[in-house]
C-alpha positions in Angstrom: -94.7 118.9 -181.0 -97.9 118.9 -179.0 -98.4 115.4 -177.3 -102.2 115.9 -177.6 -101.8 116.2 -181.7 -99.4 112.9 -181.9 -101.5 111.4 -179.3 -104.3 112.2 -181.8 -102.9 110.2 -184.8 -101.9 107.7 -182.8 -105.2 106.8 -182.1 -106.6 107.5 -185.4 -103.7 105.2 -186.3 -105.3 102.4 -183.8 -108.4 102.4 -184.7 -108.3 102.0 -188.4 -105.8 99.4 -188.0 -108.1 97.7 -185.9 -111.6 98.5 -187.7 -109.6 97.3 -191.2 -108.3 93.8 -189.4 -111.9 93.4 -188.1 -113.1 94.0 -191.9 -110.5 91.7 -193.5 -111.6 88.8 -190.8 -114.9 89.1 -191.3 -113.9 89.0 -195.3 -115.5 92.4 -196.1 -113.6 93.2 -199.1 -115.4 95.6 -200.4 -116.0 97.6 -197.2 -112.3 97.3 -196.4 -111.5 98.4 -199.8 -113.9 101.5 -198.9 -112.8 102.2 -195.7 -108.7 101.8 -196.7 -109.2 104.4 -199.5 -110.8 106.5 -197.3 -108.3 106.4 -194.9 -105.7 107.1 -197.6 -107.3 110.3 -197.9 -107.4 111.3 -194.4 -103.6 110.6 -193.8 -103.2 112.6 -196.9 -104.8 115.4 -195.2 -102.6 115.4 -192.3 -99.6 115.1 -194.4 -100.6 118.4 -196.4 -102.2 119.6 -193.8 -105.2 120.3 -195.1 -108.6 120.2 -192.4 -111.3 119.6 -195.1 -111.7 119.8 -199.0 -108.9 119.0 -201.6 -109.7 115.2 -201.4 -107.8 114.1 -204.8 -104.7 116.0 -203.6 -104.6 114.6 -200.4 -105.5 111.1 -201.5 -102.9 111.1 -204.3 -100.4 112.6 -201.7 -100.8 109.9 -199.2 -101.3 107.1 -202.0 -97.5 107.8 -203.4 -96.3 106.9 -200.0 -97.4 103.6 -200.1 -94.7 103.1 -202.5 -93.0 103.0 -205.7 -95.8 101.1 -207.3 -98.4 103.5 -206.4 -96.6 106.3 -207.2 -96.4 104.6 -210.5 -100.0 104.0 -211.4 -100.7 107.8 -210.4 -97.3 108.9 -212.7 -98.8 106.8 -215.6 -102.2 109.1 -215.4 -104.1 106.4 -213.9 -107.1 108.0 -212.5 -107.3 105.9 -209.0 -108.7 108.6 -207.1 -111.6 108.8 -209.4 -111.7 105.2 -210.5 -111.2 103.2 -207.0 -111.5 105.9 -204.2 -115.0 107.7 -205.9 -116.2 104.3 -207.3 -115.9 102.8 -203.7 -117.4 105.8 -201.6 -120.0 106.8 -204.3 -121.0 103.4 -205.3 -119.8 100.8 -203.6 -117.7 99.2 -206.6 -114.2 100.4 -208.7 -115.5 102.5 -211.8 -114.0 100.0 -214.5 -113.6 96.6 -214.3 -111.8 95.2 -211.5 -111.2 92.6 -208.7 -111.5 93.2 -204.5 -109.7 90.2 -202.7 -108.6 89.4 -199.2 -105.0 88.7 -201.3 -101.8 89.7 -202.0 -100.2 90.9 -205.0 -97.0 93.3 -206.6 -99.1 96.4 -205.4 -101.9 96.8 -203.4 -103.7 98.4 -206.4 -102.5 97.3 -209.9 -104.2 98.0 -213.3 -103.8 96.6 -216.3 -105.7 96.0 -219.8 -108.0 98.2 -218.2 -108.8 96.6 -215.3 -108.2 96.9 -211.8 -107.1 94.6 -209.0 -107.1 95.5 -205.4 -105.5 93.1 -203.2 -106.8 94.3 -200.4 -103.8 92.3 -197.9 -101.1 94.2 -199.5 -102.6 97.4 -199.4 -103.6 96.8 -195.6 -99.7 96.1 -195.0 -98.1 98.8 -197.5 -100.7 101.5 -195.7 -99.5 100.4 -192.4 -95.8 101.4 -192.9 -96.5 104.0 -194.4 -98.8 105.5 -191.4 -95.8 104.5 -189.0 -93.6 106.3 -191.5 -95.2 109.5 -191.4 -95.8 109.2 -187.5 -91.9 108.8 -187.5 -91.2 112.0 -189.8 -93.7 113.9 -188.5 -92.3 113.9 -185.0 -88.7 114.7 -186.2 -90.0 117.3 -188.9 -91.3 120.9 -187.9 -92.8 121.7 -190.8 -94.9 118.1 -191.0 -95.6 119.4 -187.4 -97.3 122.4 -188.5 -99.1 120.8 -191.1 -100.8 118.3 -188.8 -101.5 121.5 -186.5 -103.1 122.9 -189.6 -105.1 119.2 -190.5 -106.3 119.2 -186.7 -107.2 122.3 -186.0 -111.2 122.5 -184.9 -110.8 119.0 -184.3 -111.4 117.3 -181.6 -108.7 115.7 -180.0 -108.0 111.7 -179.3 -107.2 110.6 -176.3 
């Protein structure tokens, strides 16, 4: 694996974890909602390696790697990507009713009677591992390797 690639996401890695923590202490739930489905989609594109375009695949890719809850609301033909990632980026709020709080819940996104709830502390901790995660698997997997190659390539790199 190229050192300058993992460097890369490694710093990617550092600075969203930072620029969300900053966000969730200055109690910016909505932004931090924003910015942590955003960022959903951006590890999804290094995970399918995927440089630009295909946003709801590499959102929904990433987003069932947060865990079995997620993969859940996704296998139950909950429309998150359109519904909280589009809503969020597109205009500023979750398409159907909903709730954005600095808490902590079963999931970091639940829905239910048709309503969303993102507890935004959850999510920031369920995204974290799963960021290490893939860091771990893509250093130990050749073909995550050449996916990420793929993601970065025209890129600038990190350092």
């Amino acid at each position: 694996m190229d050192m300058n690639e993992l460097r890369t996401i490694k710093k990617v890695r550092e600075f969203m974890f930072a620029d969300v923590q900053r966000g969730i202490d200055g109690k910016a739930n909505f932004m931090v909602a924003l910015a942590l489905s955003v960022y959903t989609e951006v590890w999804g594109k290094f995970l399918e390696g995927i440089p630009r375009g295909n946003s709801p695949q590499c959102y929904k890719s990433f987003f069932r790697r947060l865990g079995k809850c997620y993969k859940k609301l996704l296998d139950d033909g909950i429309d998150v990507y359109h519904d909280v990632r589009c809503g969020l980026v597109h205009s500023y709020m979750i398409e159907r009713t909903s709730t954005v709080n600095m808490g902590t819940g079963t999931c970091g996104i639940t829905y239910s009677n048709g309503k969303y709830e993102f507890n935004i502390l959850t999510y920031f901790d369920d995204f974290k591992r799963a960021v290490d995660q893939y860091i771990s698997d893509v250093q130990a997997d050749k073909k995550l390797q050449s996916k990420l190659k793929d993601a970065l390539r025209g890129k600038p790199i990190l350092i």
